[in-house]
Structures are given as structure tokens and as C-alpha cells.
C-alpha positions in Angstrom: 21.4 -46.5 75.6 20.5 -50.1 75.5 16.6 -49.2 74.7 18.1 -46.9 71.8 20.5 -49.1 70.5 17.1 -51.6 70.1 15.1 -48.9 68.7 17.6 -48.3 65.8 17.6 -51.6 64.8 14.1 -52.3 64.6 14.1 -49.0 63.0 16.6 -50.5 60.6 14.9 -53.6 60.0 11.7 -51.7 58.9 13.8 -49.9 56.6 15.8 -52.6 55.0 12.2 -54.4 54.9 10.3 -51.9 53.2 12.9 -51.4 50.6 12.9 -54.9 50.0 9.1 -55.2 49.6 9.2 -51.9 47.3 12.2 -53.6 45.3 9.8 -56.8 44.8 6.9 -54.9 44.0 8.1 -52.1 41.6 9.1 -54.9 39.3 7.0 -54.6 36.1 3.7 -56.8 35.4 4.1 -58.5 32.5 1.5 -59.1 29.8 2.5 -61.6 27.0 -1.1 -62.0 24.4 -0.6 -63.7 21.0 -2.9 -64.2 18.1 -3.5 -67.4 16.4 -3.0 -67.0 12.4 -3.6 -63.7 12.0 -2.8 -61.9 8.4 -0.2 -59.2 8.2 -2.8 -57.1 6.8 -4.9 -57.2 9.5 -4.7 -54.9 11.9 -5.4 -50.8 12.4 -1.3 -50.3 12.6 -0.4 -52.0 9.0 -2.9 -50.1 7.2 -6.3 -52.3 7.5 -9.5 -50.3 6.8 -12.3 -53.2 7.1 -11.7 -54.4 10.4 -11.3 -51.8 13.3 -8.5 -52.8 15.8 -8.5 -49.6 17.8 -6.9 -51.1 21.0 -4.4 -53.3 19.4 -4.0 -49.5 17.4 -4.1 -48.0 20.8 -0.8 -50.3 22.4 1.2 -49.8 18.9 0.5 -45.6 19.7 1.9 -46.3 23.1 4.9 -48.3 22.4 6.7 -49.9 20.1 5.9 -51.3 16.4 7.9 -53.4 15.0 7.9 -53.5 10.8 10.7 -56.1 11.0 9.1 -58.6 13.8 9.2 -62.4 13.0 8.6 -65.9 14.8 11.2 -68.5 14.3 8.2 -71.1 13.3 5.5 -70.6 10.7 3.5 -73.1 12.5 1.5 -72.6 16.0 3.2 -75.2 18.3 6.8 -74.1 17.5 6.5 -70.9 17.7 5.1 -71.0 21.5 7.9 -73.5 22.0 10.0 -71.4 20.9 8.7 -68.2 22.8 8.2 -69.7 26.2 11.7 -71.5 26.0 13.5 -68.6 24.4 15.5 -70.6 22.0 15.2 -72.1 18.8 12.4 -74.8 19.1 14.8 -76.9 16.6 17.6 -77.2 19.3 15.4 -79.3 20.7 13.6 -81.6 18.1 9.7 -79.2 18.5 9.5 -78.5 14.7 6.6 -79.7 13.8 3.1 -79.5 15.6 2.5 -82.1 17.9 0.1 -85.0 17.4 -1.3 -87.4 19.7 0.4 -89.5 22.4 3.6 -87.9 24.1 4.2 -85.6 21.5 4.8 -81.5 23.4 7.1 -79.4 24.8 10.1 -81.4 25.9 9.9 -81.5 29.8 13.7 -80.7 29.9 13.3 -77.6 28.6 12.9 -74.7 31.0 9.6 -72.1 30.9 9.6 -68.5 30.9 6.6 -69.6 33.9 9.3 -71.3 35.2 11.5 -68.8 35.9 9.0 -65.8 36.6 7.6 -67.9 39.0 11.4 -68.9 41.2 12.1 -65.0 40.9 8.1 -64.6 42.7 5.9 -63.7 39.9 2.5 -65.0 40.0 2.1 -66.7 36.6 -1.0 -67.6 34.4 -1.7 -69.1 31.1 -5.5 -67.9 29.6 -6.3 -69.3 26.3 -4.3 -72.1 24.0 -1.6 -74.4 25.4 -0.7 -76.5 22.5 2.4 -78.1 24.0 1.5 -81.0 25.2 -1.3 -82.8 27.3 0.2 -85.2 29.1 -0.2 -84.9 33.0 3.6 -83.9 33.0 2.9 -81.2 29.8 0.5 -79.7 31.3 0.6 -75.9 32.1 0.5 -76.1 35.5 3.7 -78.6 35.7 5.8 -75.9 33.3 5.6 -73.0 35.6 2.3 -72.0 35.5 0.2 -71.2 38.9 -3.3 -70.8 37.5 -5.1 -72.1 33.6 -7.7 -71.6 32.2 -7.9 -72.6 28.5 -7.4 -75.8 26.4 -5.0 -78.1 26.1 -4.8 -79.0 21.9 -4.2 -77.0 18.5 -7.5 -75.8 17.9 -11.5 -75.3 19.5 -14.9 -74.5 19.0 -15.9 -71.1 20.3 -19.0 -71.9 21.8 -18.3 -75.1 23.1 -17.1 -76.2 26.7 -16.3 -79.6 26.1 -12.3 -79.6 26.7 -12.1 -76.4 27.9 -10.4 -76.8 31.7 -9.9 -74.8 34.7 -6.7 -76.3 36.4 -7.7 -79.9 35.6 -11.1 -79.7 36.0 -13.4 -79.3 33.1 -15.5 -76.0 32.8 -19.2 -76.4 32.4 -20.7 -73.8 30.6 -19.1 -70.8 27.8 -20.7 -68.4 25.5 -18.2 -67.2 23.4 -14.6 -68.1 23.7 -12.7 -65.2 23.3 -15.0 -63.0 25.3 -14.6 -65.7 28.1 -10.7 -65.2 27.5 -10.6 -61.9 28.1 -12.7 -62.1 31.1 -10.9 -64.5 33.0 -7.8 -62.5 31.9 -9.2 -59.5 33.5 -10.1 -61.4 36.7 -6.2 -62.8 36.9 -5.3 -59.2 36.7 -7.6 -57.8 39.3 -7.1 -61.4 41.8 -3.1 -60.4 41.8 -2.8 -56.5 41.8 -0.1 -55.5 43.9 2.3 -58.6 43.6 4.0 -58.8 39.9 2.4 -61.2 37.7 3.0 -62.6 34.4 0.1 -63.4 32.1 0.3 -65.0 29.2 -3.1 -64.7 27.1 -2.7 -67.3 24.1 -6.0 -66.8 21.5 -7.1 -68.9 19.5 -8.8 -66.4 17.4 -8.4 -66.2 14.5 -8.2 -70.0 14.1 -10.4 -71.9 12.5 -13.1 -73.4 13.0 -14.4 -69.9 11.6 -17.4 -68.7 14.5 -18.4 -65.6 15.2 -21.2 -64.2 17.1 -24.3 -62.5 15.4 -24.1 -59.8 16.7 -20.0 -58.8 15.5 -21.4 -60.4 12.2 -24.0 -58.1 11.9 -21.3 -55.0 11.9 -19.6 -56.7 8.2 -22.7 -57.1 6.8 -21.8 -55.6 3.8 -18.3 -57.4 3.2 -19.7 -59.6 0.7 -17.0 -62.7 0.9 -18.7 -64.6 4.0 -15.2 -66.2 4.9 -13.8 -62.9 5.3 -17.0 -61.7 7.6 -16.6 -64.1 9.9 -12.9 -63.6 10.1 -13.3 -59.7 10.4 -15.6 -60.3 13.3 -13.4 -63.2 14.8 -10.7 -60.2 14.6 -13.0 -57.9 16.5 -14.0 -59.8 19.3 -10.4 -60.3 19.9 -9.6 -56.7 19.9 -12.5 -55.9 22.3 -11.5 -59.0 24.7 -7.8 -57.1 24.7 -9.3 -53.9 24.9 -10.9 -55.2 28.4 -7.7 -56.5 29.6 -6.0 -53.0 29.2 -8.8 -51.2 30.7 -9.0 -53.4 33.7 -4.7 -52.3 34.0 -5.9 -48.2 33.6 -8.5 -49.0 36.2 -6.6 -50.6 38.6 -3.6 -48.5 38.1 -1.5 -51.1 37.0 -1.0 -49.9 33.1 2.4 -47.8 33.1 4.1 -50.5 35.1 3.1 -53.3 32.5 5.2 -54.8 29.9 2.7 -55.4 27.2 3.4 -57.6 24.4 2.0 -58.5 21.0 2.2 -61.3 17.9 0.6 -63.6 16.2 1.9 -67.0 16.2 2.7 -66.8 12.3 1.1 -65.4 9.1 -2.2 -65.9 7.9 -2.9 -69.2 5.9 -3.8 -68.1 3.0 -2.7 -70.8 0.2 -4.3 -73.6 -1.2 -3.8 -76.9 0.9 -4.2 -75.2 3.9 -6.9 -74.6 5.6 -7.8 -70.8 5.2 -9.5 -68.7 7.7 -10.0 -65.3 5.3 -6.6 -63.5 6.3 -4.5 -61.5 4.3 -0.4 -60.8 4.6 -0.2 -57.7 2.1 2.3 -55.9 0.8 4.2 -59.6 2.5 4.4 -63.0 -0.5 3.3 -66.3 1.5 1.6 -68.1 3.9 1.5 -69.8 7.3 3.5 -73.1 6.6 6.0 -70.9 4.2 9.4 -69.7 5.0 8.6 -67.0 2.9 7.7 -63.5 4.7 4.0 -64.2 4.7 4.7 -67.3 6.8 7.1 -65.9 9.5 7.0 -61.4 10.1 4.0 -60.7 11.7 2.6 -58.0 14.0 5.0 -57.4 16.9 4.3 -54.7 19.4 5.8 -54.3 23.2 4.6 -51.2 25.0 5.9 -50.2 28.7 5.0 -47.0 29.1 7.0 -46.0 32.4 10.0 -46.9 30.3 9.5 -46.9 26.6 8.5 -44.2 24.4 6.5 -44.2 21.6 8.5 -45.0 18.2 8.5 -47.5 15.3 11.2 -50.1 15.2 13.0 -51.3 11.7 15.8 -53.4 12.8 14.8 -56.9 12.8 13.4 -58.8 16.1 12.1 -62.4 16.8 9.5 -63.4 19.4 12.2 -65.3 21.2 13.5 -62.2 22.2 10.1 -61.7 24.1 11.5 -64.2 26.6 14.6 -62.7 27.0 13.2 -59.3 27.3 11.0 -60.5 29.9 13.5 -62.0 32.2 15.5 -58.8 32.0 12.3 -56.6 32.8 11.8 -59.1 35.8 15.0 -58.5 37.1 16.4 -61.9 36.4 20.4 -62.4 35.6 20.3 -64.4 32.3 23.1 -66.9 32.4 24.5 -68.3 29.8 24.2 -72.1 30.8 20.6 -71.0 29.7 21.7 -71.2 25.8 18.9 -68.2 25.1 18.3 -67.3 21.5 16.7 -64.3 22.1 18.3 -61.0 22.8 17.1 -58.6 25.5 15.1 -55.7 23.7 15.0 -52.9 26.3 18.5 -51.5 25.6 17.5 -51.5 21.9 14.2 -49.7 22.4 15.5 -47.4 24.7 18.7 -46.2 21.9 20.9 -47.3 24.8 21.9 -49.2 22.1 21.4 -48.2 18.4 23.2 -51.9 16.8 21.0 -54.3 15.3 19.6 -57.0 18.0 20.9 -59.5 15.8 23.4 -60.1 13.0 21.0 -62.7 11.4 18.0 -64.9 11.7 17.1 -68.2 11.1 14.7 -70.6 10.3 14.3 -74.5 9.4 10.8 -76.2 8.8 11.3 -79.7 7.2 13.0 -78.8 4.1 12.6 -75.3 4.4 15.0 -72.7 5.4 15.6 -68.8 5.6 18.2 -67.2 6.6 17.7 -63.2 7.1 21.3 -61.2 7.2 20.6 -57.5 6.8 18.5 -56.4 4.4 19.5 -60.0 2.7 17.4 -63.2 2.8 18.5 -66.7 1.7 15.2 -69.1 1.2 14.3 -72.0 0.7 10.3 -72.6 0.5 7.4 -74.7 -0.2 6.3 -75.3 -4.1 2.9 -74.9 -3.3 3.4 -71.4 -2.6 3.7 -70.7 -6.3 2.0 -73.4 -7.9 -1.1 -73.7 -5.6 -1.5 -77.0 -7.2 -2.7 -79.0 -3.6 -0.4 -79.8 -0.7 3.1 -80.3 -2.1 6.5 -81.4 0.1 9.0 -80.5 -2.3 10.9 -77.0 -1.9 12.6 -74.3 -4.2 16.1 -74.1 -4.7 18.1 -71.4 -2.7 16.6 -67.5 -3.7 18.5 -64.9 -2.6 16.0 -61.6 -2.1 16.7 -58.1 -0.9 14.1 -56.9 1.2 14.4 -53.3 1.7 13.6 -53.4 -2.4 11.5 -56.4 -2.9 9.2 -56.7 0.7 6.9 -59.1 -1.9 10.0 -61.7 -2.7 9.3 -61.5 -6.4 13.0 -61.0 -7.9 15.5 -63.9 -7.2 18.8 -62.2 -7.4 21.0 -65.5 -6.8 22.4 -66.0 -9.9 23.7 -62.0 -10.0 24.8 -62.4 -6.2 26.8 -66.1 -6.2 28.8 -64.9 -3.1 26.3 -63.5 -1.3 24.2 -66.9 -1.6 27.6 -68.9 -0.3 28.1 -66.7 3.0 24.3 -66.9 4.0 24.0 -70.8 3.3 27.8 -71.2 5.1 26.1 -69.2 8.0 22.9 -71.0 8.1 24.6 -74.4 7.9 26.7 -73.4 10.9 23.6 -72.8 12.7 22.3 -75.5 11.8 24.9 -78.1 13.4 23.3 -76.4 16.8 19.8 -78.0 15.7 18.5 -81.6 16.4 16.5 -83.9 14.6 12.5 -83.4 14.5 11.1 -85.4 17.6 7.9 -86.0 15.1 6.4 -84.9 11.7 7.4 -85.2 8.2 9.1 -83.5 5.3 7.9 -80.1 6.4 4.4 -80.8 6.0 3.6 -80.0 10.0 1.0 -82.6 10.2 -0.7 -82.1 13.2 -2.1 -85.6 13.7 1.0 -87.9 12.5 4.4 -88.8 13.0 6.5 -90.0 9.9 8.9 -91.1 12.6 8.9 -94.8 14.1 9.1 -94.9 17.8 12.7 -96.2 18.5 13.7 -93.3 15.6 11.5 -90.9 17.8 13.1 -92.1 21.5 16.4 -91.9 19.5 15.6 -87.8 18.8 14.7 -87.4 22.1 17.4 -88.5 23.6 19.3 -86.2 21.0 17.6 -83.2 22.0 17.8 -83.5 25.7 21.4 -84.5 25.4 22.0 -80.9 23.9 19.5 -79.1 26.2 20.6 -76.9 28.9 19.1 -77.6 32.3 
């Protein structure tokens, strides 16, 4: 009796065990990649004919496109702020890209590496950081177990100088993205069988505009040079992503992958900004605007053991990303968190047919939007119209109806004077959540300089950690 009284528990303890490790490992992979300035226009999915995206195409046919998908910043440093912490980067002062010094990713402010890695994901960052680079900023002290990228706003592609593995600087590249992918296809392969998270940040298509010869060679007929180099930018980045989905299929890791895809914020495509050849048809605007242009952008998430194939209208921001993330991973959101973004899956899945949100909202120096419905409330930069040179003043309040006017081209405010009152009393509400900018100026997202003296800068920081949530 007493040998099969042992026998049952051991037996037991294998059981309980096994169930446990299956629990752990049937949790989903999760694949975060976003593009850097990307036009609306530009990709297989919205309708683009000179630049073939057939595996960015290929995840949109397997998942879920967004039409309504936006970032809360039309700049590149908030909007990763933003998607890693889940919440508004203006709770917490990171407006504006950073420039030199101290300038990142407050270090109060908690990662979605952070948390993915305590719940016992293995987490990596491949590509562009832009949060900091400070010893305490850097990846691998916000969550992240492995990085292989840089640390700044922007880099050469076919240059090593500042491009690190961990800390230690890597000797030799060819061509930047294709090395992205690579090492992105390595971090997949080195962890199959545990749950990972991989967050694969391009900086294609940022400028400085470099392409190889041989992608170059495949536009040679598009006679605008810009736009050459920028459709074959566009390709290499498809093909490294295309790599990274094979190397799932092949490893048998696909079906169990939560995929997902944006760009950081529209193409820059107005004058005063430095323009890399993107376009944002049928969207009005630019990176740097709070205009559509600036802010919707391609949005994809594809799970294929869970999702099915459709095309999502409601609108979604890439904070949700995080949220949707932490759900997939298992993780009980609490609401000491403070998350701005809403857990997806029950809307993908009709579990829930309601709108994610009731509105959006944006603020970039002077700028604001606020998106209610089909209704938008903006504020936006002058030199969006005039595209006289770099201007810091912005429109008065234009009230547009989107599901009529995608382009933004027919200010009803004057025929709608109540409607313009409940979306600017709903914005200023939100609003009174915000904090001060830690850096930058009137909305002019200067990447190298503060407008801000120090004891005003300490002063917002203190601010924004005062109303962060641990």
C-alpha cells in the first residue's frame, strides 16, 4: 500500500508538471515588427501597384487589416513610447523626439519587455531603439534579454559604426535590413519551444535613402530617383519579413504567433521635412501632422490558431498592441497599470462587436485631434497647406467627417457648432491626464534640441513621474 500510495503521487506530480510546462508553452509567440515612415500608399493591401509587398500582402490575407488603425504620435520616438508603455506617451512628458543628453524613455515607466519577460517570455529587440542611450535607457535595462540594433533616430545602411550587439559594437554589415531580418530569424530559431517576444523595429524606410543595386535595378523604369530608392528600401523590407515568417512555417512555430504590423507614422511627405519618396493616398498630410496622413497607418495582427481572416473598420491605436499582447500572454492587466490601450482579441474574434474605443486622441505641441466616431476635431500644422518652409503655428479647430471626407478637405465647424464643443470639452478632459513635454518645442519635434531650460526640464520630470504608475 505504502509503495502505491508513492507511486500515485509521483504519478501525480508528473501530471500536475506536465500540465504546467504545456500551460507555459502553448502560450503564443509574439511578433511585434514596425516600419519606420512608411506612406499609407504603400503597401500590396492599400492598393499599391509599383512596389510588390507580397508578404506584408501575405499576413493582411491571414489576419486582420485594419482601415481605421492609428499611432498616438506622428513622430518616431513617441509612438514606440507609447507602444511599448501602452499609454499615452504625453502622460508622461515623451512628446517630442529625444535629443542628446538624458533625453528617452522615462525609466519609471514600465515595458511591455518588462512584463513579458516576469511572466517568462524570452524577449528581444532587433532593429531601432530610439528611446534613449543612456546606460539606464538602454534596451537591455527595459526588459529586453538580447539587442541587436542601434541605439539613435536614424542610420546608414551599410554602415557598422553604432550598430551594437548587447553593448558591444558589431564589426562588419552589408545591408541593414537584410542583417535585421537575419538576426531576427536566428532569435526565432535560438528560442523555439519557450514563448518569446520579438520586437523587430526597421528603420527602413528612413532616410538616409540607400538601397542596394541589385533591388534598384528591379525600379529601373520609375523615373523619379527618390521614389526608386524608396520602392526598393520598401522591398528589402518586405523580403527581410518575408524571412522571418518563413523561418516560423519552418520551424512550426507560425499558427501559434501573434504577428503584428505598423509603421511608426505616415510618410513625410511635406515640405520642411525631410522626405524619403512615400505617399499617404487617398489620406491629406504628413508625418509631423495631426491630420490623417500623419497618424492612420498600416495596422495588421494575424494569429492564425485564433483569428480568422477579416478586415477591421472600427478604429484601433498601436497602444492597444500592448495591451493585446499582455492578454495573449496570459497576463492579468491591472488597473494600477493606467493602460491606454484596449485588448483587441475579443474585438477580432466578434466576442465583442462595440467599438474598442469611444474616442482617440492626440497632442503634438500645438496640435491636437480628437477622433469620436466617424467625427474628428483638429488642430494642425500651417505648413500642411501652405508648404511655405517649416512653420510652428497651427489651424484653428476643423471639424471633418471621415466616413465622407477620408481627404479632410471640407471643414464643417461652422455648420456643426455643438459638435465642435463636445469633442474639444472631451479632449480638454483628456488632456488634464497629460503632463508637460520633458523636451522639444512648439510642436516642431526637433530631434536635436530642447526649448526647455534644465531646472524647467527636472521640473517636468518630476511631473511626469509623479503621475506615473509603478
Amino acid at each position: 500500500m505504502r509503495y502505491q500510495s508513492t507511486l500515485l503521487l509521483c504519478i501525480a506530480c508528473v501530471v500536475a508538471s506536465s500540465e504546467r510546462a504545456f500551460s507555459v508553452d502553448s502560450r503564443p509567440n509574439i511578433l511585434l515588427i514596425v516600419g519606420d515612415d512608411m506612406g499609407y500608399a504603400d503597401v500590396g493591401f492599400h492598393g499599391c501597384n509599383d512596389i510588390p509587398t507580397p508578404h506584408l500582402d501575405a499576413i493582411s490575407a491571414s489576419g486582420i487589416r485594419f482601415t481605421s488603425g492609428y499611432v498616438s504620435g506622428p513622430y518616431c520616438s513617441p509612438t514606440r513610447a507609447g507602444l511599448l508603455t501602452g499609454r499615452y506617451q504625453v502622460r508622461f512628458g515623451h512628446e517630442f523626439n529625444p535629443g542628446n543628453g538624458d533625453q528617452g524613455l522615462p525609466t519609471q515607466e514600465i515595458t511591455l519587455a518588462d512584463r513579458l519577460h516576469s511572466a517568462g517570455y524570452k524577449t528581444g529587440l532587433v532593429g531601432k531603439w530610439h528611446l534613449g542611450s543612456t546606460p539606464e535607457e538602454h534596451p537591455q535595462e527595459r526588459g529586453f534579454d538580447e539587442f541587436f540594433g542601434f541605439l539613435g533616430g536614424g542610420h546608414s545602411y551599410f554602415e557598422s559604426n553604432g550598430i551594437l550587439r548587447g553593448n558591444e559594437p558589431v564589426q562588419d554589415v552589408d545591408y541593414l535590413t537584410d542583417v535585421f531580418g537575419r538576426e531576427s530569424c536566428a532569435f526565432v530559431e535560438r528560442h523555439k519551444g519557450q514563448p518569446w517576444f520579438l520586437y523587430l523595429a526597421f528603420n527602413a524606410v528612413h532616410t538616409p535613402m540607400h538601397a542596394t543595386d541589385a533591388r534598384l535595378a528591379k525600379f529601373s523604369s520609375t523615373k523619379n530617383l527618390q521614389r526608386q530608392t524608396y520602392n526598393a528600401m520598401m522591398l528589402a523590407m518586405d523580403e527581410a519579413i518575408g524571412s522571418v515568417i518563413a523561418k516560423l512555417k519552418e520551424s512550426g512555430q507560425l499558427d501559434n504567433t501573434l504577428v503584428m504590423f505598423i509603421s511608426d507614422n505616415g510618410g513625410p511627405t511635406m515640405v520642411g521635412v525631410t522626405v524619403n519618396g512615400s505617399k499617404n493616398d487617398p489620406l491629406r498630410g504628413s508625418k509631423r501632422t495631426t491630420l490623417e496622413g500623419g497618424i492612420r497607418v498600416p495596422f495588421l495582427v494575424s494569429w492564425p490558431a485564433k483569428l480568422k481572416p477579416a478586415v477591421y473598420d472600427k478604429p484601433a491605436i498601436q497602444l492597444d498592441l500592448h495591451t493585446t499582447a499582455l492578454a495573449a500572454a496570459g497576463i492579468e492587466l491591472q488597473p494600477q497599470w493606467k493602460l491606454d490601450g484596449i485588448n483587441l482579441l475579443p474585438h477580432l474574434t466578434n466576442e465583442n462587436q462595440t467599438a474598442p474605443h469611444d474616442s482617440l486622441y492626440w497632442r503634438f505641441g500645438d496640435q491636437m485631434a480628437i477622433r469620436s466616431g466617424d467625427w474628428k476635431l483638429v488642430r494642425y500644422d500651417l505648413n500642411a497647406e501652405t508648404q511655405t518652409g517649416l512653420r510652428q503655428d497651427v489651424t484653428a479647430a476643423k471639424l471633418y467627417n471621415l466616413a465622407m471626407d477620408i481627404h479632410e478637405d471640407h471643414d464643417l465647424a461652422s455648420q456643426n457648432p455643438s459638435m465642435v464643443s463636445q469633442l474639444q470639452a472631451q479632449w480638454d478632459k483628456w488632456n488634464q491626464g497629460n503632463v508637460a513635454p520633458l523636451w522639444g518645442g512648439r510642436g516642431a519635434g526637433d530631434e536635436k534640441s530642447s526649448s526647455k531650460q534644465p531646472s524647467e526640464k527636472k521640473k517636468n520630470r518630476k511631473k511626469a513621474k509623479a503621475g506615473t504608475a509603478k
